[in-house]
Every structure is written in structure tokens, then in C-alpha cells.
C-alpha atoms as a printed R data frame, in Angstrom:
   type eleno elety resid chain resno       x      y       z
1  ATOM     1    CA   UNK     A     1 -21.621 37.043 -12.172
2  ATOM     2    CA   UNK     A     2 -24.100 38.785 -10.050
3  ATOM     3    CA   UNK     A     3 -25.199 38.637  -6.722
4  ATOM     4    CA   UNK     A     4 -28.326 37.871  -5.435
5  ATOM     5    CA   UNK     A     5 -30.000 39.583  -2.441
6  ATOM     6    CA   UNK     A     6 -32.978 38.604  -0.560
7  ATOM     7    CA   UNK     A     7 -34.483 40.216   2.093
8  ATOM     8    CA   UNK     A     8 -36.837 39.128   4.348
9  ATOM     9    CA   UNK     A     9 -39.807 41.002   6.339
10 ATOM    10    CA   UNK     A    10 -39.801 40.167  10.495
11 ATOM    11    CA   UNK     A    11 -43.556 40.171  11.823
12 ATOM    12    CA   UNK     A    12 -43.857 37.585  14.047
13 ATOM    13    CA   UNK     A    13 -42.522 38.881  17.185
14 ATOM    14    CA   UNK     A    14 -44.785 36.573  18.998
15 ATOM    15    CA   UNK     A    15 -42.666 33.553  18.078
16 ATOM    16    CA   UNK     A    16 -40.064 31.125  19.544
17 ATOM    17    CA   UNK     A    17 -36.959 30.812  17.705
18 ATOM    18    CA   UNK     A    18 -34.094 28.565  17.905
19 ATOM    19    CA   UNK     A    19 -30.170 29.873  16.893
20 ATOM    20    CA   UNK     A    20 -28.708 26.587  16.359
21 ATOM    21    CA   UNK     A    21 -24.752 27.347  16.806
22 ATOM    22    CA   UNK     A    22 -21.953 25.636  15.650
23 ATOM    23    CA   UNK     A    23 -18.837 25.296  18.124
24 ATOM    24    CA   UNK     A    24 -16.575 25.425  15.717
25 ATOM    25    CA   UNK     A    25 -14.303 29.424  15.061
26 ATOM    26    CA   UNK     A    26 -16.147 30.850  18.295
27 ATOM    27    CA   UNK     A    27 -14.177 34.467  17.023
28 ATOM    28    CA   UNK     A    28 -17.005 34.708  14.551
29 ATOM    29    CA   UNK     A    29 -19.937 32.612  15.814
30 ATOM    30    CA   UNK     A    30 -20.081 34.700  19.308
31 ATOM    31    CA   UNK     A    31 -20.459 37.899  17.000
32 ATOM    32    CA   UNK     A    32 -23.248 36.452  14.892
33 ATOM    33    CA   UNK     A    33 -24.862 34.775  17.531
34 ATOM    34    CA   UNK     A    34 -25.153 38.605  19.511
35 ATOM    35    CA   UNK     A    35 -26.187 40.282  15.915
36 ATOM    36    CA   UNK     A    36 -29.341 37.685  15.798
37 ATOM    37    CA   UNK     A    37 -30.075 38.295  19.178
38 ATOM    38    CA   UNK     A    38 -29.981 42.149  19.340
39 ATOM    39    CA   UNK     A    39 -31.875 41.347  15.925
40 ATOM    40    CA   UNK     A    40 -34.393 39.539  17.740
41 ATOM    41    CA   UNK     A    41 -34.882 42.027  20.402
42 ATOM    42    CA   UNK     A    42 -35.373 44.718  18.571
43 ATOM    43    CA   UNK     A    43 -37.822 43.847  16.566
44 ATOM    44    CA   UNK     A    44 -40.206 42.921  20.069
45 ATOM    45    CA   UNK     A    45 -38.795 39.689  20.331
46 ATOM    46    CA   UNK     A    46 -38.955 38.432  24.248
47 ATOM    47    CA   UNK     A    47 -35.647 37.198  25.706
48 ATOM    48    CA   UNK     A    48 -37.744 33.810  27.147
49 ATOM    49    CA   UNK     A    49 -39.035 33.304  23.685
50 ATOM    50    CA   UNK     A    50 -35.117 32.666  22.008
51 ATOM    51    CA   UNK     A    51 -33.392 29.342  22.861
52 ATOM    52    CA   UNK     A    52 -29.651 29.132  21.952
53 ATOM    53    CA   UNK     A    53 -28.453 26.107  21.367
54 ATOM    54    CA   UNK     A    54 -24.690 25.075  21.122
55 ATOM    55    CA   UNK     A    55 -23.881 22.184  18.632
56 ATOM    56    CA   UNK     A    56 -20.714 20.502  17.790
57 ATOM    57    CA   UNK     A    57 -19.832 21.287  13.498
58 ATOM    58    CA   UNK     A    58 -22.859 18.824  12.769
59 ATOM    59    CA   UNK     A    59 -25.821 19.255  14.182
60 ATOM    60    CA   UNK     A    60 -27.040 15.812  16.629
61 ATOM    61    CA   UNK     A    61 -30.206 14.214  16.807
62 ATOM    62    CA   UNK     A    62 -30.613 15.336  20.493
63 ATOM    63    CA   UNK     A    63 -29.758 18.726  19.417
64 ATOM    64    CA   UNK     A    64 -32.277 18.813  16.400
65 ATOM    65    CA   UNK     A    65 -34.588 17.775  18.887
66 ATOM    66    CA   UNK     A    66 -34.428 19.916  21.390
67 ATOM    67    CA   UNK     A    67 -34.433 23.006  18.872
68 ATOM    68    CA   UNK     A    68 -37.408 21.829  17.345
69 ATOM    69    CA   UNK     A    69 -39.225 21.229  20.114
């Protein structure tokens, strides 16, 4: 069996994005949450531009809402 990689390209630094986080094993959510935001920033993303928002294991209707919007 192999494994797949995909890679992506990053060139909209002029967006607003959304980290929808889980609650749930904060050990290894907090480090992936600060590896997609020191992602973020260093590709010219602007601290205002990234919302963070903390879910329980599913993700709400309020919450889906609020990260969409």
C-alpha cells in the first residue's frame, strides 16, 4: 500500500480563514492550531484576517455559522 501526498500552493494571502478546533486532546490541538497559524503568517497572512474558533468534538450549527460567516 502506498501513500498518497498532496500538496497544495498558498496564494491568497488576502483572505479570511477560519481554524475550526475541536476541544477534544488539547495536548495536540494547541500544537496544530500554532503550526496553522505561524503557517498563516508567514505566508502574508494578517493576524485580523484568521478567526479561531473553539468547537466541542462536533462541530454546532452556531459554530458553522459563525466560521462561515
Amino acid at each position: 500500500m502506498s501513500v498518497t501526498h498532496i500538496e497544495g500552493r498558498f496564494n491568497d494571502a488576502n483572505g479570511h480563514y477560519t481554524l475550526v478546533v475541536g476541544r477534544f486532546n488539547s495536548f495536540v490541538v494547541e500544537s496544530l492550531v500554532e503550526g496553522a497559524l505561524d503557517t498563516l503568517k508567514r505566508h502574508g497572512v494578517d493576524a485580523d484576517k484568521i478567526r479561531v474558533v473553539l468547537s466541542l468534538i462536533h462541530i454546532s450549527e452556531p459554530t458553522r455559522r459563525y466560521a462561515i460567516s
